[in-house]
C-alpha positions as CSV (number, residue, x, y, z in Angstrom):
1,X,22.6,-38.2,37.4
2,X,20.9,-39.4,40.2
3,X,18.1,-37.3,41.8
4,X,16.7,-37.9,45.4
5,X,14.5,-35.7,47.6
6,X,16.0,-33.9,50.9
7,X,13.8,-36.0,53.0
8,X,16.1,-38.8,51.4
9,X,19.2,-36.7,52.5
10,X,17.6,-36.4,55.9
11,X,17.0,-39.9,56.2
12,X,19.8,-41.8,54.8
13,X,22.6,-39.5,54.6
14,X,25.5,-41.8,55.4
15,X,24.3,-44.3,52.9
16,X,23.7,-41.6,49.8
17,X,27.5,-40.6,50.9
18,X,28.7,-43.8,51.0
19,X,27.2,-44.6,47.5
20,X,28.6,-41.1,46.5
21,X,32.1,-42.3,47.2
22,X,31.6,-45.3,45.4
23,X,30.2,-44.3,42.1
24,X,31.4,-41.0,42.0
25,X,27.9,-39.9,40.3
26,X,26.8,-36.5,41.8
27,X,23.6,-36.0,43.4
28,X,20.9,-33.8,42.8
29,X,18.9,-32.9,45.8
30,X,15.0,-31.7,45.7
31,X,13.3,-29.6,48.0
32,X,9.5,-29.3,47.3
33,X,10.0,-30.8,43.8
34,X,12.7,-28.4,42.9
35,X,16.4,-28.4,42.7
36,X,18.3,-27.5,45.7
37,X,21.5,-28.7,45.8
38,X,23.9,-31.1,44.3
39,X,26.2,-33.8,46.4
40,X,29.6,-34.3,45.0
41,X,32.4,-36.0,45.5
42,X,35.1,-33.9,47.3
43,X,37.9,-35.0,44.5
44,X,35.5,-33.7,42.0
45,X,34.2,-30.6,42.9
46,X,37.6,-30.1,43.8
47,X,38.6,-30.8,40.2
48,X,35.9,-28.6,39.0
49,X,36.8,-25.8,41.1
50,X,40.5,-26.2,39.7
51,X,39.4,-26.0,35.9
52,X,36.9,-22.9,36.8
53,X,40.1,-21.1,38.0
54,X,41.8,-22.2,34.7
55,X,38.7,-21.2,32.6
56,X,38.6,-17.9,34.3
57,X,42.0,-17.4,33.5
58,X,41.2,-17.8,30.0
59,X,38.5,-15.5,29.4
60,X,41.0,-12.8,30.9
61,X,43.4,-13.2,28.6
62,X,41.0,-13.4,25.8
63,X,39.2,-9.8,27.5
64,X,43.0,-8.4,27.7
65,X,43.4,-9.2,24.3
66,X,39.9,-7.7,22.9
67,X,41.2,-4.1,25.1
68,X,44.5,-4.1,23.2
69,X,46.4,-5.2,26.9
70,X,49.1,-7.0,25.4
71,X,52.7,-6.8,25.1
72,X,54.8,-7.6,22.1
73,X,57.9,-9.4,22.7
74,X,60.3,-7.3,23.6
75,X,58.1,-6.0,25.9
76,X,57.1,-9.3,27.6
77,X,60.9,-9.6,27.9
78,X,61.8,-6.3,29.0
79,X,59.2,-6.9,31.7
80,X,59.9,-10.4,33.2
81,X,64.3,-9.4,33.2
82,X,62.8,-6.4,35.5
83,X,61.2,-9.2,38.2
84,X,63.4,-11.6,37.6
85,X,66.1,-8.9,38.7
């Protein structure tokens, strides 16, 4: 991962984009010798956004399954016919 400092970012934005969209590598950005903020390409974090939602959706199932919130399969089907109505 590449690291540059904001000064960087303030200086040469358009060229630490256009690099950006050309090798796709995200950016970390410094402030005072600390991380601030990461620069990403919009189809990634876009991408990444898309699998957190996916990921999230996971680790409900898996909490509605540790609290007994499931249905068995008549159940299931009993349910969908109802909004499928």
């Amino acid at each position: 991962m590449r690291i540059e400092l904001v000064t960087t970012l303030k200086r040469q934005a358009t060229k630490l984009l256009a690099d950006l969209r050309e090798t796709k590598e995200p950016i970390l950005i410094t402030e005072h010798g600390q991380p601030s903020a990461y620069l990403l390409d919009v189809a990634d974090y876009e991408l990444m956004v898309e699998r957190m939602k996916i990921l999230e959706g996971i680790a409900r199932g898996e909490q509605a399954v540790r609290d007994g919130q499931t249905l068995n399969m008549e159940q299931a089907q009993d349910k969908m016919a109802k909004w499928l109505k």
